[in-house]
C-alpha positions in Angstrom: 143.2 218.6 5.0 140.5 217.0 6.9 137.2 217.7 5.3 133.9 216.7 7.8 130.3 217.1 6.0 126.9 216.5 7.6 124.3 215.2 5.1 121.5 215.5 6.8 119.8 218.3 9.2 117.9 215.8 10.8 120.1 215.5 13.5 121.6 217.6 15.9 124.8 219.7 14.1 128.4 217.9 15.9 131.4 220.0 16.8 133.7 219.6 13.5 136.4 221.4 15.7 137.0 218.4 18.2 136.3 215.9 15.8 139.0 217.7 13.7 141.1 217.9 16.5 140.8 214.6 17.6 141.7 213.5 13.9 144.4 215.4 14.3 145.8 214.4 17.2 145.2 210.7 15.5 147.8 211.6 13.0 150.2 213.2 14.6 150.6 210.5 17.1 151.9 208.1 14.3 153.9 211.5 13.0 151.9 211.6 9.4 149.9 215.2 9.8 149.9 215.5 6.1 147.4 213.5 4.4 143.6 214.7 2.9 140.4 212.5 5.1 137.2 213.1 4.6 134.4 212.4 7.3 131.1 212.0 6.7 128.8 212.5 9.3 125.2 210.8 8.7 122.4 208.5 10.2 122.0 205.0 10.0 119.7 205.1 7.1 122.7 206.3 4.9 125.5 204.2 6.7 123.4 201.1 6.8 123.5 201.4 2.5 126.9 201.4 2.7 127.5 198.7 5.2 125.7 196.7 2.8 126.9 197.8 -0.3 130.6 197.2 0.5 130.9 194.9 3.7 127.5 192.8 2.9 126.0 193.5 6.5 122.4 194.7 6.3 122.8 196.7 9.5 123.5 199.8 11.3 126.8 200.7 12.3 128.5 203.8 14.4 131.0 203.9 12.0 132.7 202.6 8.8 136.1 203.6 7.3 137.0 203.5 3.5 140.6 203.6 2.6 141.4 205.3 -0.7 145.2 205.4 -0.5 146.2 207.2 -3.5 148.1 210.6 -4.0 145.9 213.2 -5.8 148.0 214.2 -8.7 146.0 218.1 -9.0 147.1 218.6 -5.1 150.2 216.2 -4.7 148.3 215.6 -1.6 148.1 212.0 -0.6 144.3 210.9 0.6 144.2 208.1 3.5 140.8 207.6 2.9 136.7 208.5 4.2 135.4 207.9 7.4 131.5 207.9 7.9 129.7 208.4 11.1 126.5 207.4 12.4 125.6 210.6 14.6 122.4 207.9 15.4 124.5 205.6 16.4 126.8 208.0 18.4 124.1 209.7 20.2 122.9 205.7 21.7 126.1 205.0 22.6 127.4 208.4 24.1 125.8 207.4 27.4 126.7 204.3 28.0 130.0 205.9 28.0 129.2 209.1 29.9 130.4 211.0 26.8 128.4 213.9 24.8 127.5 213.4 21.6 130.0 215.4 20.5 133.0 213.4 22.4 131.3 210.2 21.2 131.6 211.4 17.5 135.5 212.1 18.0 136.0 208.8 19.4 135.0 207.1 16.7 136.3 209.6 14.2 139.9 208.6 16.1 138.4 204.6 15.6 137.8 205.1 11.6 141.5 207.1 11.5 143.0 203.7 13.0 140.9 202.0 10.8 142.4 204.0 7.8 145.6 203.4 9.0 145.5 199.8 9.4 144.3 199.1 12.7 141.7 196.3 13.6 140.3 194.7 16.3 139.4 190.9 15.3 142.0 189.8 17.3 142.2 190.2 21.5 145.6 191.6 20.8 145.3 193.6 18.3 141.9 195.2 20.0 143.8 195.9 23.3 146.5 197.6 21.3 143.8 199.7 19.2 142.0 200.7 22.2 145.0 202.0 24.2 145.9 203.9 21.1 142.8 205.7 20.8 142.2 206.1 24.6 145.3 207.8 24.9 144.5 210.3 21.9 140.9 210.8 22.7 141.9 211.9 26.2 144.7 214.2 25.2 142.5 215.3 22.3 139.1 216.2 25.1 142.0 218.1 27.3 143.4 220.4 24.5 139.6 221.0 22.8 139.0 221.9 26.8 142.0 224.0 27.2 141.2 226.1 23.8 137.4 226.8 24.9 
């Protein structure tokens, strides 16, 4: 089950359908549909706490991933792990990208999946790789959400 909350009314209220979709789609693509994420959806006040509470950077961020790994033994469910989004940060990036805020916000909920699963992007290779991945799924992700609408 992917569970998306927004903490805060002070920003504008994000489609949890595409970012659910795109989730998803994330997922499925590495054929592992059943597993419990949570998402988060926030501003940087909130995500810059946790940036410095667990990776010691006293900074903004668009978005963080938290990997729980463990099987929940009430549900038998297994739960990959929390994803937090900076709708701040999403809403200053979106046009530099020519996305909405909305596709902006699934793009990086696809980023913080990866993340959970064990992607990363320190190294050139391992970025290139990551960013294929997620291009591919955020595209087929926009097309479906599209098609549905």
């Amino acid at each position: 089950m992917i569970t998306i909350q927004q903490s805060t009314d002070k920003f504008p209220r994000v489609n949890e359908t595409l970012i659910e979709k795109a989730v998803k789609n994330t997922l499925a693509f590495f054929e592992n549909p059943f597993v419990d994420i949570t998402i988060q959806l926030t501003g940087d006040e909130e995500i810059t706490e946790l940036n410095r509470a667990f990776l010691d950077e006293a900074k903004a961020t668009d978005v963080l991933a938290f990997n729980q790994d463990f099987t929940d033994p009430d549900t038998d469910k297994y739960y990959l792990g929390d994803i937090i989004i900076s709708i701040e940060r999403a809403a200053e990036q979106a046009p530099e990208y020519n996305l909405t805020l909305d596709q902006e916000c699934a793009y990086l909920a696809i980023h913080g999946t990866l993340h959970l699963m064990g992607y990363d992007h320190y190294e050139a290779s391992e970025k290139d790789e990551m960013w294929k991945i997620q291009d591919k799924i955020f595209h087929e992700s926009i097309e479906e959400f599209l098609e549905k609408s």
